[in-house]
Each structure stands twice: as structure tokens, then as C-alpha cells.
PyMOL commands that place a pseudoatom at each C-alpha (Angstrom):
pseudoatom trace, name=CA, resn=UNK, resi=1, chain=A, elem=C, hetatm=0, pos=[0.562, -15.258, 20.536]
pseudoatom trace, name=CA, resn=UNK, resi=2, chain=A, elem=C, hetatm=0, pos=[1.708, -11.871, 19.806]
pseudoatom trace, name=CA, resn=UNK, resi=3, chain=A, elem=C, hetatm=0, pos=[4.138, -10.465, 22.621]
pseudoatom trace, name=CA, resn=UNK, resi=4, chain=A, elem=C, hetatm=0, pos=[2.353, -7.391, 23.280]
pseudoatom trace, name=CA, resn=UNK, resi=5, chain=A, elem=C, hetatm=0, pos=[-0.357, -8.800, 24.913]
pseudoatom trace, name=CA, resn=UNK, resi=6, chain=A, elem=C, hetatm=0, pos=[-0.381, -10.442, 27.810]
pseudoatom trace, name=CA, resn=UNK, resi=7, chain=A, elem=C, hetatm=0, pos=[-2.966, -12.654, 28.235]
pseudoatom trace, name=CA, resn=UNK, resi=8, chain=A, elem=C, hetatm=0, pos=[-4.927, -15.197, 30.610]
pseudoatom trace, name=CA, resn=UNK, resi=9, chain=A, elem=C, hetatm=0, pos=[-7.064, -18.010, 29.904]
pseudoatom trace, name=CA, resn=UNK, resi=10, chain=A, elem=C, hetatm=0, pos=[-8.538, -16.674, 26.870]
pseudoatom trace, name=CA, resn=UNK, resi=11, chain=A, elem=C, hetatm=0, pos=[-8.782, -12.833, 28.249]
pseudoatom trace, name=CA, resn=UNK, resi=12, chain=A, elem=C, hetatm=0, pos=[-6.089, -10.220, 27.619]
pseudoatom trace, name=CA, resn=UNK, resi=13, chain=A, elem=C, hetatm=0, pos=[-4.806, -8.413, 30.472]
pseudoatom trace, name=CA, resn=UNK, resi=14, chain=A, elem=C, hetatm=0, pos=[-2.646, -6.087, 29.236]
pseudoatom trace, name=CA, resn=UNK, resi=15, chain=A, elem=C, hetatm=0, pos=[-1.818, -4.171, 26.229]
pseudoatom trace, name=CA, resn=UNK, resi=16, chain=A, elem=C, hetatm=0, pos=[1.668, -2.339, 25.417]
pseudoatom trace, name=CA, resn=UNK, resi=17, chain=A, elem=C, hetatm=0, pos=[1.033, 0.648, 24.007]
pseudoatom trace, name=CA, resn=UNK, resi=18, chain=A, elem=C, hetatm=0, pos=[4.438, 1.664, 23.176]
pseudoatom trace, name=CA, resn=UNK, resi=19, chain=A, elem=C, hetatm=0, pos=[5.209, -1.499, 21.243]
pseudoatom trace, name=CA, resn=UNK, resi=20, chain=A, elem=C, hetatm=0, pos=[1.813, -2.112, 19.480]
pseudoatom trace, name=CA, resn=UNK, resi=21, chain=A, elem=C, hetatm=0, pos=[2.487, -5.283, 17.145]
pseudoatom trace, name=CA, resn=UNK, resi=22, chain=A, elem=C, hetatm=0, pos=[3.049, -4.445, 13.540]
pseudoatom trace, name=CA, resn=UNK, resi=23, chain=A, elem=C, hetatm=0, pos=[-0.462, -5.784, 12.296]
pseudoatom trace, name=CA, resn=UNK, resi=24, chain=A, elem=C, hetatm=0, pos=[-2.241, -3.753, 14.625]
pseudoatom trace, name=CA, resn=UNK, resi=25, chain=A, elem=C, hetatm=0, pos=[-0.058, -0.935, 13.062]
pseudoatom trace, name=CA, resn=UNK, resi=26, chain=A, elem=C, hetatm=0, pos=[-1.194, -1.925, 9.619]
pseudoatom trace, name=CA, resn=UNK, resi=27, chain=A, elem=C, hetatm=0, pos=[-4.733, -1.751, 10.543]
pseudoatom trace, name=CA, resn=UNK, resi=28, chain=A, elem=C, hetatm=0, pos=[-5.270, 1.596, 12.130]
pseudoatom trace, name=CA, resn=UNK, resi=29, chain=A, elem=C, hetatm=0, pos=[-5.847, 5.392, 10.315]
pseudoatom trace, name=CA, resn=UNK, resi=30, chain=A, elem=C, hetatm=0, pos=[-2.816, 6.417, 9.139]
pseudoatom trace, name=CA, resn=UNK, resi=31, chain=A, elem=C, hetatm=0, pos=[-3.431, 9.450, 11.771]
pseudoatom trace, name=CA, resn=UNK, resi=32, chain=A, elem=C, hetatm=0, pos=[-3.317, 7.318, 14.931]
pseudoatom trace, name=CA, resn=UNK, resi=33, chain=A, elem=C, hetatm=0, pos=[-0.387, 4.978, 14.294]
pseudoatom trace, name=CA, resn=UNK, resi=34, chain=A, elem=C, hetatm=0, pos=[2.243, 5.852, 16.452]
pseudoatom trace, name=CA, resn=UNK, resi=35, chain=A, elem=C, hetatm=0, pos=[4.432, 6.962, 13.551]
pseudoatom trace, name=CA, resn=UNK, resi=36, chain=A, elem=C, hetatm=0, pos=[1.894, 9.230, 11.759]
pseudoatom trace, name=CA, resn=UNK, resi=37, chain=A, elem=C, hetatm=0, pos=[2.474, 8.080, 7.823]
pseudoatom trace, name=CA, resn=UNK, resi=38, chain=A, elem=C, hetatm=0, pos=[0.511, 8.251, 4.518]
pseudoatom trace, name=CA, resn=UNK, resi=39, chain=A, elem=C, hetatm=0, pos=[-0.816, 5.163, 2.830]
pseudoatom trace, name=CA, resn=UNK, resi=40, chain=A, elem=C, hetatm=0, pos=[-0.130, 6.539, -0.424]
pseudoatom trace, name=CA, resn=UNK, resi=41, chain=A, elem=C, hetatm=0, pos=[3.272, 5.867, -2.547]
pseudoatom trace, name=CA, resn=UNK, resi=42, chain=A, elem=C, hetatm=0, pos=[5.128, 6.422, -6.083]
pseudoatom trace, name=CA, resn=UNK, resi=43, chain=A, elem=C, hetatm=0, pos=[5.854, 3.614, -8.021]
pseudoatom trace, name=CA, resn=UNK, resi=44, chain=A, elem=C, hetatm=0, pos=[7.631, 2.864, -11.077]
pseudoatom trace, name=CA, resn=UNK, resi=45, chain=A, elem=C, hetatm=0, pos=[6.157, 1.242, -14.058]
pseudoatom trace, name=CA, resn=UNK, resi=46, chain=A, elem=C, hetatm=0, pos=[8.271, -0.140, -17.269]
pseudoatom trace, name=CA, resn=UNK, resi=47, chain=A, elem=C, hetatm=0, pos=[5.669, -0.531, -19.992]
pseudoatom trace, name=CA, resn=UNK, resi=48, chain=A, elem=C, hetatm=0, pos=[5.589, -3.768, -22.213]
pseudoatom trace, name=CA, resn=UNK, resi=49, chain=A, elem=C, hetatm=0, pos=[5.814, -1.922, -25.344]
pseudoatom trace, name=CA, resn=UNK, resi=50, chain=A, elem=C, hetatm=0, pos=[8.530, -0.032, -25.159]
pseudoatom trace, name=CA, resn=UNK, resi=51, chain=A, elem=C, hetatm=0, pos=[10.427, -0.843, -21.828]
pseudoatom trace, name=CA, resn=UNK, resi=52, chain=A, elem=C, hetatm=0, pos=[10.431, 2.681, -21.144]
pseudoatom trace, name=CA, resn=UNK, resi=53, chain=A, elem=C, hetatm=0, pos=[9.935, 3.392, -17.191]
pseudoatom trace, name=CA, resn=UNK, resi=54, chain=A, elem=C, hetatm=0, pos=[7.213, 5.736, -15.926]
pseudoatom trace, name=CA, resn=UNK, resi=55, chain=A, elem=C, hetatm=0, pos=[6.540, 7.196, -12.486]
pseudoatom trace, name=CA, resn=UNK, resi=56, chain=A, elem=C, hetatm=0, pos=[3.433, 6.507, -11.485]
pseudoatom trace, name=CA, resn=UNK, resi=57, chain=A, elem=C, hetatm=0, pos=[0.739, 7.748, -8.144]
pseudoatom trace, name=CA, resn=UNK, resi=58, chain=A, elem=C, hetatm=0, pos=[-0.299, 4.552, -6.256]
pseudoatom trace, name=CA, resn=UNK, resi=59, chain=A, elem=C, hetatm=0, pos=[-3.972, 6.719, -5.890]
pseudoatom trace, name=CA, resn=UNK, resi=60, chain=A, elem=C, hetatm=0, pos=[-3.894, 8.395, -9.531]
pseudoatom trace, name=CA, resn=UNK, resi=61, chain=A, elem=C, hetatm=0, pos=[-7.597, 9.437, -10.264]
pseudoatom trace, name=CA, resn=UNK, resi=62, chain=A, elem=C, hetatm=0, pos=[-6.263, 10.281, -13.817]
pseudoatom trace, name=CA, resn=UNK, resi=63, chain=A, elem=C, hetatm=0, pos=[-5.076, 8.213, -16.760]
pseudoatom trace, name=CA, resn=UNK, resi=64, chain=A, elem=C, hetatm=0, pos=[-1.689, 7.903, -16.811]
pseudoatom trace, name=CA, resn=UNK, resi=65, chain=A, elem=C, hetatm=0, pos=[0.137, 7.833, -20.809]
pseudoatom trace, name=CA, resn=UNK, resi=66, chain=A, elem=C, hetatm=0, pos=[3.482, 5.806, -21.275]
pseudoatom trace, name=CA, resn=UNK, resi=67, chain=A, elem=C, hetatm=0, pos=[6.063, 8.696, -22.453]
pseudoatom trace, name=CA, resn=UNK, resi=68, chain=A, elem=C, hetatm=0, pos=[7.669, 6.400, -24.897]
pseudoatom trace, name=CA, resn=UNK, resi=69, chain=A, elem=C, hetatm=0, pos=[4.203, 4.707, -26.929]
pseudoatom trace, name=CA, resn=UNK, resi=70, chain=A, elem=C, hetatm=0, pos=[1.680, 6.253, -25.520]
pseudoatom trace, name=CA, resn=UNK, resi=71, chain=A, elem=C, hetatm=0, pos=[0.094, 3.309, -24.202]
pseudoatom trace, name=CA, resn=UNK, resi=72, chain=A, elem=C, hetatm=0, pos=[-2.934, 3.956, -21.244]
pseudoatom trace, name=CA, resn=UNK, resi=73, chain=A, elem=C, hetatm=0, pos=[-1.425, 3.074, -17.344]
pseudoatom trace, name=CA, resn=UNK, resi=74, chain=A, elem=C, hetatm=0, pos=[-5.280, 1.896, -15.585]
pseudoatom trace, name=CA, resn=UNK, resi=75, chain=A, elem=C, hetatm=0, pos=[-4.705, 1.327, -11.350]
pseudoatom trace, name=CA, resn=UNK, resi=76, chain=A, elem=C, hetatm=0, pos=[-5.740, -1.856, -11.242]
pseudoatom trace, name=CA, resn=UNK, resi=77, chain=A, elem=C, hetatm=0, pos=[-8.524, -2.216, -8.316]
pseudoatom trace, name=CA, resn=UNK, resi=78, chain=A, elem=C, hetatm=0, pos=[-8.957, -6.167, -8.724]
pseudoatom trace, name=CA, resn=UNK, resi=79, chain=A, elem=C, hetatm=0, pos=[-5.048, -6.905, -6.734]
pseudoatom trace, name=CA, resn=UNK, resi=80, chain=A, elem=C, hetatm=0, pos=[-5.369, -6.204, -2.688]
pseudoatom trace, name=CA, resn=UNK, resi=81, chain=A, elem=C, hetatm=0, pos=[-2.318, -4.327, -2.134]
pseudoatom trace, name=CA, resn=UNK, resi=82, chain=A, elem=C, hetatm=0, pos=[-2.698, -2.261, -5.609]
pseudoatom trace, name=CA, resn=UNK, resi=83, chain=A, elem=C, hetatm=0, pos=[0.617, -2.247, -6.766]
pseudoatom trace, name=CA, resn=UNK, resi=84, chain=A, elem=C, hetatm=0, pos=[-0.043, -3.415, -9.979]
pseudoatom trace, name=CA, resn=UNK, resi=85, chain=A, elem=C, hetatm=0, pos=[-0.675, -1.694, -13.188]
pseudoatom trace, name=CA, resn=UNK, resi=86, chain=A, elem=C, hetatm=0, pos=[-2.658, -3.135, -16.115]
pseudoatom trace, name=CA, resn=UNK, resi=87, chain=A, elem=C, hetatm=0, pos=[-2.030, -1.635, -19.579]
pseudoatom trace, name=CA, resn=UNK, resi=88, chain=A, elem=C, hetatm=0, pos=[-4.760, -1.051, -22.091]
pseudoatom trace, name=CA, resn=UNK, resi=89, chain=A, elem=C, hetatm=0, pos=[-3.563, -0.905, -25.565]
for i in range(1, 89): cmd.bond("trace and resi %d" % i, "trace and resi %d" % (i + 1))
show_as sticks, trace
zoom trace
């Protein structure tokens, strides 16, 4: 039961709209959360090859190249959050 609603029987009565719960944060545009925020994020990558770390764009449309060996950084679309990077030799 999630403290921002108050509910009863099975029928919510109330909702507080100043303290939304952070799920129902998580789910809305990233223009009507209450703290306007993007989605998108850097992260860094070490590659296997050469342990070398890049700086990659969580939402890179482009093929990212390790600086050390040149190996190919590919978003990987399969994981749900998309924080991992597959390599492709």
C-alpha cells in the first residue's frame, strides 16, 4: 500500500500530489514529473581489450571506437535498463 494514496475498500480516495510515490515518478514523461529531468545519461565503459575507459552516450545513434584498440562499443537494446555495452571485435 503505497502512502500516497489513501484508499477505501478497494477505491482510492485521495491522491497527494505533492508527494507522488517514486514509481509513479519513474513512469511519467520526463516533462511532467515534478522535478523536470532527462532520461538520458553518460556512462563509462572500460573495454576488455585494453582496460582503457571510454565515455560513452546512454542514447548514442553512432558507433562508438575504444581509443586504446579500436574495438566497436554497440548499445545493447536486449538489457531493460540499457546500461550495458556489448563489444564487437
Amino acid at each position: 500500500l503505497s502512502p500516497c494514496v489513501v484508499r477505501v475498500g478497494n477505491m482510492p480516495l485521495a491522491r497527494d500530489l505533492l508527494n507522488p510515490s517514486p514509481e509513479d515518478e519513474r513512469r511519467k514523461c520526463k516533462l511532467k514529473r515534478l522535478v523536470q529531468q532527462p532520461k538520458s545519461f553518460f556512462m563509462d565503459v572500460k573495454c576488455p581489450g585494453c582496460y582503457k575507459i571510454t565515455t560513452v552516450f546512454s542514447h548514442a545513434q553512432t558507433v562508438v571506437l575504444c581509443v586504446g584498440c579500436s574495438t566497436v562499443f554497440v548499445p545493447d537494446d536486449q538489457t531493460k535498463d540499457g546500461r550495458r555495452v556489448r563489444t564487437v571485435p
